[in-house]
N, C-alpha and C positions, 0 to 999 in steps of 0.2 A: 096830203092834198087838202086844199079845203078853197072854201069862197073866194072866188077872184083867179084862180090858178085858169089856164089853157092846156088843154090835152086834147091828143088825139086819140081816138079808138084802134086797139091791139083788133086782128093782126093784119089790116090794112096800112093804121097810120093814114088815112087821107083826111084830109080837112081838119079846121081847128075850132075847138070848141070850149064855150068858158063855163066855168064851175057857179053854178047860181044858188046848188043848195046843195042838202045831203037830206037822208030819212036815215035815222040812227033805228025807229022800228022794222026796219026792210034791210038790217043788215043780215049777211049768209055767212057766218066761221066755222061751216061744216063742208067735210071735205066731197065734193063729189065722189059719185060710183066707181070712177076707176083711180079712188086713191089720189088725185091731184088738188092740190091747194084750192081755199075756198076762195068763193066771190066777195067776197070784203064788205066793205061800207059801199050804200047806193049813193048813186053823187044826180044831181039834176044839171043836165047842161045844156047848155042854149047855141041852137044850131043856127049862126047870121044867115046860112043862103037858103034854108028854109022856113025861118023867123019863129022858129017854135022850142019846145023845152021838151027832152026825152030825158030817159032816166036810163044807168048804165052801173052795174057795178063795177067794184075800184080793179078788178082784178084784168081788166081790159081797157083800163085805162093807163096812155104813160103821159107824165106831165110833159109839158113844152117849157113852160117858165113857172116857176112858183109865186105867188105874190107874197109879201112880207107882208 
């Protein structure tokens, strides 16, 4: 994933949202308490129907389209 891509949030999937940044210091590659894969790289995404940027790590994220 990276800047420009659209994804939606696991495990709704509703709405579409686009990749504005990343924080490479805020990344998690340690596995949660019950043994389950970690939360990846933090990605910043910009929400159009609420006009604002939250941040979500990649592990809940699935892409929609990739940009080149």
């Amino acid at each position: 994933m990276k800047v420009g891509d659209l994804v939606k949030v696991k495990p709704a999937l509703s709405g579409v949202y686009l990749v504005v940044g990343e924080d490479p210091d805020r990344e998690n590659n340690w596995p949660d308490s019950m043994g389950e894969s970690s939360l990846g790289k933090l990605y910043y995404l910009y929400d159009p129907i609420e006009e604002r940027v939250a941040d979500m790590h990649e592990k809940w994220l699935e892409a929609v389209n990739e940009s080149r």
